[in-house]
C-alpha positions in Angstrom: 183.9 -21.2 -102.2 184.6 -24.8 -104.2 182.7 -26.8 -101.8 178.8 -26.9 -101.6 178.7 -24.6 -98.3 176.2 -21.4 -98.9 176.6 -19.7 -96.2 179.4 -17.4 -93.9 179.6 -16.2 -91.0 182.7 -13.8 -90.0 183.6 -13.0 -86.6 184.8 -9.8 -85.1 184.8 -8.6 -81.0 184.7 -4.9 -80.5 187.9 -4.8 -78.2 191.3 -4.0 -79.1 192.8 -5.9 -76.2 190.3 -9.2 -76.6 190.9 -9.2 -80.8 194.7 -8.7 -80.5 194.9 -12.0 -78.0 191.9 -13.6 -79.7 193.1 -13.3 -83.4 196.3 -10.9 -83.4 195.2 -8.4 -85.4 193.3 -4.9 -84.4 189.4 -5.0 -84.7 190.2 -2.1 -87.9 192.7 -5.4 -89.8 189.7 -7.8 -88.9 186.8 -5.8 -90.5 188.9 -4.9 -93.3 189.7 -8.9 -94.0 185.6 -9.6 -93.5 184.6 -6.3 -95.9 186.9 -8.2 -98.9 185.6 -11.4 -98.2 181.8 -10.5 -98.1 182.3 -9.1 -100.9 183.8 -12.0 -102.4 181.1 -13.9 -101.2 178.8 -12.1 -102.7 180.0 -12.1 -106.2 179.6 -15.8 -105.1 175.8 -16.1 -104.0 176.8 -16.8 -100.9 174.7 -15.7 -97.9 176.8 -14.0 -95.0 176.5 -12.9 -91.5 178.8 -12.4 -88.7 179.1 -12.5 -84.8 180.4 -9.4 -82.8 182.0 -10.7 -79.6 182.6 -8.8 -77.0 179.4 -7.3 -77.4 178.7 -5.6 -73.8 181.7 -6.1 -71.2 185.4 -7.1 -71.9 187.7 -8.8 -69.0 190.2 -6.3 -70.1 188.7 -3.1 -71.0 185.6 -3.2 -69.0 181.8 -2.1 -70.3 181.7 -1.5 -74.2 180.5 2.0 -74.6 178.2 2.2 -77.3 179.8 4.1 -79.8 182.4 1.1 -80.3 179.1 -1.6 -80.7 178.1 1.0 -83.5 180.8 1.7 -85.2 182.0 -2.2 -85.8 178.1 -2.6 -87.0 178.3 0.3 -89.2 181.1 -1.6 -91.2 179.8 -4.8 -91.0 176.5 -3.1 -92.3 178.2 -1.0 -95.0 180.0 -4.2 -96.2 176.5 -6.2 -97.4 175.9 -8.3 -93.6 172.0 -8.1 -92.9 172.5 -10.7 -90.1 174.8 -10.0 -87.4 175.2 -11.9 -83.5 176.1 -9.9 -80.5 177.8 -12.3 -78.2 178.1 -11.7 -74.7 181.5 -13.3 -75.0 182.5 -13.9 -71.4 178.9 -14.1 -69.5 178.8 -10.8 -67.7 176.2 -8.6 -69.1 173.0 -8.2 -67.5 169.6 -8.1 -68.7 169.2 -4.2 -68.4 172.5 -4.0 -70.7 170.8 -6.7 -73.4 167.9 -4.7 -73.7 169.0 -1.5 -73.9 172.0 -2.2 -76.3 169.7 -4.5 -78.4 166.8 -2.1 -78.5 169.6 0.6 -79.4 171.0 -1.6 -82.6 167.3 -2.7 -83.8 166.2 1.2 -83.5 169.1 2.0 -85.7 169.3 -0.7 -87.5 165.3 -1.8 -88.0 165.8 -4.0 -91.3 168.8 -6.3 -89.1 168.1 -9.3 -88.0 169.7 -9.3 -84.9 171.1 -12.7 -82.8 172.5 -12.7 -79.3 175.0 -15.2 -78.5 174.6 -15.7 -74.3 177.3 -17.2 -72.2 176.2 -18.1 -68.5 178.9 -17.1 -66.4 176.8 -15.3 -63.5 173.6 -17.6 -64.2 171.9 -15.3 -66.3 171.8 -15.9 -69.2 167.7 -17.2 -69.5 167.1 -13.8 -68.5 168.8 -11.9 -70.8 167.3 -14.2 -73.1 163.9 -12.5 -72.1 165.6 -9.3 -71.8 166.3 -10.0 -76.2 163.1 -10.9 -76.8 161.8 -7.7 -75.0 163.9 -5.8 -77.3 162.9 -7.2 -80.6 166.1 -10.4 -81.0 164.2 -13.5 -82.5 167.6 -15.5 -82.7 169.4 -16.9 -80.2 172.9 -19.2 -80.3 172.8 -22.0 -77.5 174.5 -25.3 -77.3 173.2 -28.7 -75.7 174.3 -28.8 -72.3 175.5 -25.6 -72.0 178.9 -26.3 -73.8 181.4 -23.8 -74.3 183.6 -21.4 -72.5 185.2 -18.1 -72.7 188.6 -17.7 -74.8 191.5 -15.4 -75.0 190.7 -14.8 -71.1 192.8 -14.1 -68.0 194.6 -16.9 -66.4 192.2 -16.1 -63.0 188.9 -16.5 -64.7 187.8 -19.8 -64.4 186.7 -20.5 -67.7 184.9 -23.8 -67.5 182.3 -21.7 -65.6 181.9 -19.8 -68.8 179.2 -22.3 -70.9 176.8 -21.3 -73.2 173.5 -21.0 -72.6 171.7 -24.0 -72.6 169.1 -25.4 -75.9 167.4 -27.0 -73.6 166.8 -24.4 -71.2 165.9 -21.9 -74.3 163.7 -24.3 -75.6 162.1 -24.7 -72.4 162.1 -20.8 -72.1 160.5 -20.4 -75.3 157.9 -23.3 -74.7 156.5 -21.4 -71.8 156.2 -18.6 -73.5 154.1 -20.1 -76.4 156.8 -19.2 -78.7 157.7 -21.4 -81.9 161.2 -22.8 -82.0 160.7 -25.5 -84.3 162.3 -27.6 -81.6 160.8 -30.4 -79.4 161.7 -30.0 -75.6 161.7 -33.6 -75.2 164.0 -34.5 -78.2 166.2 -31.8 -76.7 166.5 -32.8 -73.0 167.4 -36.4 -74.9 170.1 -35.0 -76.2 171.3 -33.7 -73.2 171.3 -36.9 -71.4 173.1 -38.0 -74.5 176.0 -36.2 -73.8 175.6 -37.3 -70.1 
């Protein structure tokens, strides 16, 4: 709040057993901390959204049945957050599960703008990608290179296989589709080699 930052962004996952390794506390304690603090923001001006991990399969608890995706976006709803990420935490939903859950959130949901954060464990991650934009998502988290991997996981899950899903490859995605990113695919893939 004393710096110059104006914007938030809170993070929840909609499993008991992933939020209690992720950030000890129950997913109830977490939304209760982000409800006071959006609303502290706000008194601020402060623009808010949040990210709902866990959003479609946990390594602990298995598929996320709807009712627990709604009931964390009810709250973060109720508390003020218009812009809320569903992450595919750990890269193991597929592109019949994006679609149906994002349709599902946007139908109840319509004035949300929804994001899907993608992880590319089982390479496919593109397509649910085009699964999103099927459903109505317009925004998308990636990282260059496909950096990033699961956390909080079990030791036998090989976690650097876990990366995001590539800008690049998005970008690409998008280009082919005619779709305005505001991104140039050859600045992009620059980056990339960047990184090496």
């Amino acid at each position: 709040i004393e710096t110059d930052i104006e914007k938030v962004c809170f993070l929840v996952t909609a499993s008991e057993s992933y939020q209690t390794k992720n950030a000890n506390m129950s997913v109830d304690e977490n939304l209760r901390q982000i409800t006071e603090m959006a609303a502290t923001a706000d008194e601020r001006g402060l623009e808010t959204s949040a990210a709902v991990g866990i959003g479609f399969i946990c390594p602990y608890e298995g598929v996320m049945p709807d009712e627990r995706i709604f009931e964390v976006f009810e709250r973060l709803y109720d508390a003020g957050i218009r812009e809320i990420e569903i992450a595919d935490s750990v890269g193991m939903a597929d592109p019949r599960q994006v679609y149906d859950r994002c349709a599902a959130i946007l139908d109840r949901w319509p004035d949300l703008e929804l994001g899907l954060h993608l992880h590319n464990r089982h390479g496919l991650a593109l397509l649910n990608v085009l699964a999103g934009l099927q459903a109505g998502v317009h925004t998308y988290s990636s990282t260059i290179g496909g950096i990033g991997a699961g956390i909080a996981m079990p030791e036998n899950v090989n976690r650097r296989l876990m990366g995001n899903v590539a800008t690049e490859e998005v970008v690409r995605l998008m280009d082919r589709l005619s779709l305005e990113t505001g991104g140039d695919l050859d600045e992009v893939r620059s980056l990339t080699e960047d990184i090496g």
